[in-house]
C-alpha positions in Angstrom: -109.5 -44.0 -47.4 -107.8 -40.8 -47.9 -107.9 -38.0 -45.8 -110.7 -35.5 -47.4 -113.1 -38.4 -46.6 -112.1 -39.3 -43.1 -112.3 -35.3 -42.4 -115.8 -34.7 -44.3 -117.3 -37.6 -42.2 -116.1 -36.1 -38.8 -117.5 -32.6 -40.1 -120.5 -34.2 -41.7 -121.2 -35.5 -37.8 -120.0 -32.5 -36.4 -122.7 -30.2 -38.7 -125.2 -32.4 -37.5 -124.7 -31.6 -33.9 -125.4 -27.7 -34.9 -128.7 -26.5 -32.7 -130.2 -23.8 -32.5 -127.7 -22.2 -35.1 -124.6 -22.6 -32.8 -122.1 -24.4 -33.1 -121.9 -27.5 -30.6 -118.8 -29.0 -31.9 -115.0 -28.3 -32.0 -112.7 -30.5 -34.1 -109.0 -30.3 -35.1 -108.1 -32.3 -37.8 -104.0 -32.8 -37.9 -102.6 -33.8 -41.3 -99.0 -33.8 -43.2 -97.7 -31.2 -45.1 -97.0 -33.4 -48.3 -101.0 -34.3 -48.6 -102.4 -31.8 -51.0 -105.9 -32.9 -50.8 -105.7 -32.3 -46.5 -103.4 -28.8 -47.4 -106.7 -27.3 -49.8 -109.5 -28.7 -47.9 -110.7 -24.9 -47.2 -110.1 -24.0 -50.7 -114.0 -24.6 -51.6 -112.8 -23.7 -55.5 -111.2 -27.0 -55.6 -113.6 -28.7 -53.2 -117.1 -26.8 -53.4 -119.1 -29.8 -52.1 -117.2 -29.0 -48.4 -119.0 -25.3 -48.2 -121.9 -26.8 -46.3 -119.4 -28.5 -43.5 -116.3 -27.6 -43.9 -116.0 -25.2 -41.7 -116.8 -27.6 -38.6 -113.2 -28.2 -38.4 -109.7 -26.3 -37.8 -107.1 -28.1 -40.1 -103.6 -27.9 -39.5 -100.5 -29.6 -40.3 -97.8 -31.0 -37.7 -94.3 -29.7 -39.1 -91.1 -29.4 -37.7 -88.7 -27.2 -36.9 -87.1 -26.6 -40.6 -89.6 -23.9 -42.1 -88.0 -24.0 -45.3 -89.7 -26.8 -46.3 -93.2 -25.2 -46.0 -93.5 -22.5 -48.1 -95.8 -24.0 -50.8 -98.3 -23.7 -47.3 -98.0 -19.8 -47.1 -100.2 -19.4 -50.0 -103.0 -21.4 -48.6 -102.6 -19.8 -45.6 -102.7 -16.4 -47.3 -105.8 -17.3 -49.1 -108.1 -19.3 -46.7 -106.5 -18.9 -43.1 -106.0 -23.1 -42.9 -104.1 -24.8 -42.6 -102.7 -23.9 -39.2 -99.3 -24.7 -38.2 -98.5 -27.4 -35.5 -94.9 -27.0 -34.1 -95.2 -30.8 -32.6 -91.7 -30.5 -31.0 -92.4 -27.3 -29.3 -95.7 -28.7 -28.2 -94.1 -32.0 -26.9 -91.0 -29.9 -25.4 -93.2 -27.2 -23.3 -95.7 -29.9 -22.9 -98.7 -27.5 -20.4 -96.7 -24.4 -21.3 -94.7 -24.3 -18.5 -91.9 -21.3 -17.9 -89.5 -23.6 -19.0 -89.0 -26.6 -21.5 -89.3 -29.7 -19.5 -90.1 -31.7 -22.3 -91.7 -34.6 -19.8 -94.4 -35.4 -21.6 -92.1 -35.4 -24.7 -93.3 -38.9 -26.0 -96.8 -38.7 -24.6 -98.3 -35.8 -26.1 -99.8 -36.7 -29.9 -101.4 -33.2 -30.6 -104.0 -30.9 -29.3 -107.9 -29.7 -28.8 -109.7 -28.0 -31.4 -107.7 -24.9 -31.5 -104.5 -26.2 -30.0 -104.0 -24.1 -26.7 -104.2 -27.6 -24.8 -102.0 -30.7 -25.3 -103.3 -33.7 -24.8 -102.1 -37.7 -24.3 -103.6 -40.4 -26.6 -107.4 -41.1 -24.7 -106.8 -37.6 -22.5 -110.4 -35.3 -23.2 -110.1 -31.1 -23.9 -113.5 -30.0 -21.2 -112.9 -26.6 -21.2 -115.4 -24.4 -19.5 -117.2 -21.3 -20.3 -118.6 -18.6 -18.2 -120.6 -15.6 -19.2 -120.2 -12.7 -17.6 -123.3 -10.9 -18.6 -125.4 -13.6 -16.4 -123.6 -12.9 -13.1 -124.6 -10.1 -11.0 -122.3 -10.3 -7.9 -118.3 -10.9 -6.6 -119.7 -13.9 -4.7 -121.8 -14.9 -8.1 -118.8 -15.2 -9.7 -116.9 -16.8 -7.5 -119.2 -19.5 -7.0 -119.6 -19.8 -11.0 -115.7 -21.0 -11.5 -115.8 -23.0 -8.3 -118.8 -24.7 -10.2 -117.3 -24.8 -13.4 -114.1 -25.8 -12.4 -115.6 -29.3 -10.1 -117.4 -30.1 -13.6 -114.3 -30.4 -15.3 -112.5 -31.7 -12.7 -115.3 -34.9 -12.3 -115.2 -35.0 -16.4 -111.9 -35.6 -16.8 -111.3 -38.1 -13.7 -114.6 -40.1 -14.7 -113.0 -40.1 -18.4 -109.6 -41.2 -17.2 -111.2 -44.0 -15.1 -112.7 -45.6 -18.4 -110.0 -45.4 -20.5 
């Protein structure tokens, strides 16, 4: 299996989750810099077959530190904004993006959630929360809305570490 396929089927299910016409999935898919098929998977000229689900993922490629050897990348980047650039070691190194480097979950940490603001362990789960705004009325609304919110995500992810 090569890596086109293994990303259409995740964003085959992930179009199918669509309701309503919103989007109800998020999905990063993480490849090398030396596959060509993963590096033009947003180039529907090469791959017009992907226009209908393509989009249900944010591709990106783990590189080091050494840019030099990514500069055949810029010009995908240029013309269809993927793939994004994972800087593994500084994601390891500042681990929850600390003040510092601490580097503690340097070994742990194998990539990110669907747009890479949160690290995550092998088995760890991404449940961020929304709120909107324009449906609270009140200070005490509000409040109570991210006490909510947070306790959801809180249960989520201790019920989800508890089964893995």
């Amino acid at each position: 299996m090569n890596s086109k396929i293994i990303t259409d089927i995740c964003c085959v299910m992930g179009r199918m989750v669509i309701a309503g016409n919103m989007r109800r999935s998020a999905m990063l898919a993480m490849g090398k810099s030396d596959d060509e098929m993963f590096v033009d998977l947003k180039n529907y000229l090469i791959f017009p077959d992907r226009i209908e689900y393509g989009y249900c993922t944010n591709n990106s490629i783990t590189i080091d530190q050494n840019l030099d050897e990514y500069k055949h990348i810029i010009k995908r980047i240029k013309q269809n904004g993927e793939p994004g650039l994972l800087f593994m070691d500084n994601i390891r190194r500042y681990g929850r993006m600390q003040n510092r480097a601490d580097s503690k979950d340097f070994h742990k940490i194998i990539g990110g959630n669907a747009c890479a603001e949160i690290t995550l362990r092998s088995y760890e789960l991404c449940n961020l929360s929304e709120v909107f705004w324009n449906r609270i009325d009140t200070l005490d609304e509000f409040s109570d809305v991210l006490k909510y919110a947070f306790l959801v995500c809180k249960i989520v992810s201790k019920y989800y570490r508890n089964r893995c």
